[in-house]
N, C-alpha and C positions, 0 to 999 in steps of 0.2 A: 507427075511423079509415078514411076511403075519399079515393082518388083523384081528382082530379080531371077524372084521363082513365083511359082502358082502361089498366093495365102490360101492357107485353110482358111474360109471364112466361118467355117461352121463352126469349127473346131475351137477358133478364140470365141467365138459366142456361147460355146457353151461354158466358156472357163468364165465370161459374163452373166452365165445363169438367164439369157436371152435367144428369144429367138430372134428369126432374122429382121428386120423394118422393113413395114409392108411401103416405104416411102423416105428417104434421104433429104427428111425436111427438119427442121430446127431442133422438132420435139424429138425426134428419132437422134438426133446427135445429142439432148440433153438426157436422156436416156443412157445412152453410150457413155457419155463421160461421169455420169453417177455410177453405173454399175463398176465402172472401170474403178473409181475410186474407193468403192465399196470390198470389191471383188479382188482386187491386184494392189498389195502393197507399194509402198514406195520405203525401199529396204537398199541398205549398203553391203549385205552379208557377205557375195562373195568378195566385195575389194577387201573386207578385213580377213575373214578366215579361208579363202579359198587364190590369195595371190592375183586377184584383180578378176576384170570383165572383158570381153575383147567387146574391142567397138564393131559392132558384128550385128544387124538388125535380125538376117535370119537365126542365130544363136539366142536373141531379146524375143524372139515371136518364139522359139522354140522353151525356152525358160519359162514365158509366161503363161503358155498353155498347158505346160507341165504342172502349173502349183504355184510358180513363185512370182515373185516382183521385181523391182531393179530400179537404178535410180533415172534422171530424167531423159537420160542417152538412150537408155531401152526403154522404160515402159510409154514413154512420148511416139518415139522410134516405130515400137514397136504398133503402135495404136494409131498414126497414121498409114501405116498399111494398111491396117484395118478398114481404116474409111475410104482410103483413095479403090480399097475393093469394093466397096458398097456404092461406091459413082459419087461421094463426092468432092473437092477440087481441095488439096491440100498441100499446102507453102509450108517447107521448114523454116523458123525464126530463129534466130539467136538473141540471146540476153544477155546483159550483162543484171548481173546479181545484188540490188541495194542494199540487202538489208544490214552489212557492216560499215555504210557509208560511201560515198560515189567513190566510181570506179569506172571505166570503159571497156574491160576484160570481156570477154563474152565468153561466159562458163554454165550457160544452161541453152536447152532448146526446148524449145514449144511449138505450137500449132497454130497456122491461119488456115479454117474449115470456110467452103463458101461450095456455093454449084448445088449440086445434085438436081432430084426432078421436083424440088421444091423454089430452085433458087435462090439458092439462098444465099443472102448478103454474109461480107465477110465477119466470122466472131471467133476470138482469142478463144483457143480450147488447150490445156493442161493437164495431165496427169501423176506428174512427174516434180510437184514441188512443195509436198505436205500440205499443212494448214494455209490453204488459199481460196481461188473462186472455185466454187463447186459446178457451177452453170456454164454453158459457152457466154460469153463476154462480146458484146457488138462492136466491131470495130470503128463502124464511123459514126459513131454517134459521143454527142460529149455530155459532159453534166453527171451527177453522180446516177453510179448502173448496179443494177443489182445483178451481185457475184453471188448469192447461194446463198455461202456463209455468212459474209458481210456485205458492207457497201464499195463500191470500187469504182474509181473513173482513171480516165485516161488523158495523160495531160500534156501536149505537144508541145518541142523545144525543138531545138535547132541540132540536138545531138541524138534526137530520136523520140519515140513514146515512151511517157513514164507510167507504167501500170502503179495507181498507189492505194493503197488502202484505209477507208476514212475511220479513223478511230476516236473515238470519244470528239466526231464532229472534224477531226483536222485528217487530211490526207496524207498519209507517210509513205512514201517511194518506197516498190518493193522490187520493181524490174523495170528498166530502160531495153527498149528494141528499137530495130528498123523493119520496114515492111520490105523487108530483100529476101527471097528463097535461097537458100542454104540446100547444097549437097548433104547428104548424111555424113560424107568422111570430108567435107570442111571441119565439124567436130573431133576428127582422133585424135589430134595433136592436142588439144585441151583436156581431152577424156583422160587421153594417156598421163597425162601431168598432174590432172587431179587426183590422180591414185595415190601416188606418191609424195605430193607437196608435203613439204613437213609441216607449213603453214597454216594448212587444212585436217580435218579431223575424218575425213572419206576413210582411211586407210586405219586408224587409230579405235574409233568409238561405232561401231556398232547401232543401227536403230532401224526397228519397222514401224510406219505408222500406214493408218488408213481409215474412211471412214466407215463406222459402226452400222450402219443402213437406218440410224434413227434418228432425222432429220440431220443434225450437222455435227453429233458427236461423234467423236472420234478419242480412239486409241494410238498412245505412243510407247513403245520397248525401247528406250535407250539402252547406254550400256550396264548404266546402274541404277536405272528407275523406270514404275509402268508409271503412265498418265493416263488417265481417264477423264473426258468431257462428256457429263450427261445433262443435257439440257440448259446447257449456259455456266454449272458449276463444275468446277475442275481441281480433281482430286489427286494426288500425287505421293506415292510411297516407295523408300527404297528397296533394292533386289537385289541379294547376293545371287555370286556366278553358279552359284549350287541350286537354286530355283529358275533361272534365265532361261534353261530350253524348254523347260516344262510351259513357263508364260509363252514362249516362241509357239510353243506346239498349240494351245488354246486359245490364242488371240489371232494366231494368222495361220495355222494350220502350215508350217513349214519347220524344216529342220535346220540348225546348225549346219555348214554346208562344210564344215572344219575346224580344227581345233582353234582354242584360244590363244591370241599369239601372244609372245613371252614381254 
């Protein structure tokens, strides 16, 4: 996969609050995907208030080194530039989406990371889909894995891999892929329609979330409530639209990118 133009490497590393990795080994991409999750929201702001996102990777690298985030078309997007510039070997995926129940749609993209001068074997990396694995994910390996946050394995069927997530002990499907590389603009045509589906709430409700850098808590801005996870406990209270940019401005250090729509 190469670029279309030069990355700044430096430039998204520092919006990572990192310097460069003296080595393109496991730890140096577990590194990468904490900070990124830390660092760079996963936010829908402009499809509500600013009339959508162009499926545009250099537009998503330029967004994100600015301040902002985006959902998992860019900041995924934009974060394997990142690594295919640092040396090492990265596959776009597509997914399809479980968590309202099977489906075959492929409405997300993620990352298969492998190579660099570590060799490193292939593992599922993410940034771009809220409350999930925090860690790279080992691809060929089975049995339950440890995702960061929680427990996660990977469970092979005849329609693809089901990434699922063990909870209270029982594994619940939260994405189905195939191990096939994806163009970036194989995605426009879904990017494009997720804006607008009425079915979908992309275009409608508003939200950043990301994590808080202390261990696995994390912060959510929906449209009408903050969330807060501090150490396992999870607090939740409503927000009128007259306090909302102020939380936007303290929790994620971004603006309203436009008015509220009618």
């Amino acid at each position: 996969m190469s670029a279309p133009w030069t990355v700044d490497v430096d430039r998204y590393l520092d919006r990572l609050g990192l310097d460069r990795p003296e080595a393109t080994d496991l730890a140096a991409l577990a590194a990468l995907q904490r900070a990124h999750l830390v660092r760079v929201p996963f936010e829908n702001l402009d499809i509500v208030f600013a009339g959508g996102v162009a499926h545009d990777r250099r537009r998503a690298f330029d967004k994100i080194v600015s301040g902002r985030g985006g959902w998992c078309f860019e900041v995924n997007g934009a974060f394997g530039l990142l690594l295919d510039a640092l040396g090492y070997d990265v596959r776009l995926l597509g997914a399809a989406v479980l968590l309202g129940g099977p489906t075959t749609v492929i409405e997300h993209l993620l990352l298969e990371v492998s190579g660099g001068d570590g060799n490193l074997d292939p593992h599922l990396v993410d940034v771009g889909f809220g409350d999930s694995f925090t860690v790279p994910v080992p691809l060929n390996q089975r049995g339950p894995l440890d995702g960061g946050s929680a427990t996660f394995e990977l469970l092979a069927s005849p329609q693809g891999t089901t990434l699922a997530e063990h909870v209270d002990g029982v594994p619940e499907a939260r994405l189905r892929f195939k191990r096939v590389a994806h163009d970036f603009d194989d995605f426009d045509a879904i990017a494009t329609s997720m804006q607008i589906d009425p079915d979908k709430n992309w275009h409608r409700k508003p939200f950043a979330t990301r994590l808080t850098g202390h261990g696995d808590d994390r912060v959510w801005l929906n449209h009408d409530a903050l969330k807060l996870r501090r150490s396992g406990d999870v607090e939740e209270r409503p927000v009128e639209r007259d306090e909302w940019d102020a939380l936007l401005d303290e929790w994620f250090a971004m603006r309203r990118p436009g008015p509220w729509p009618d």
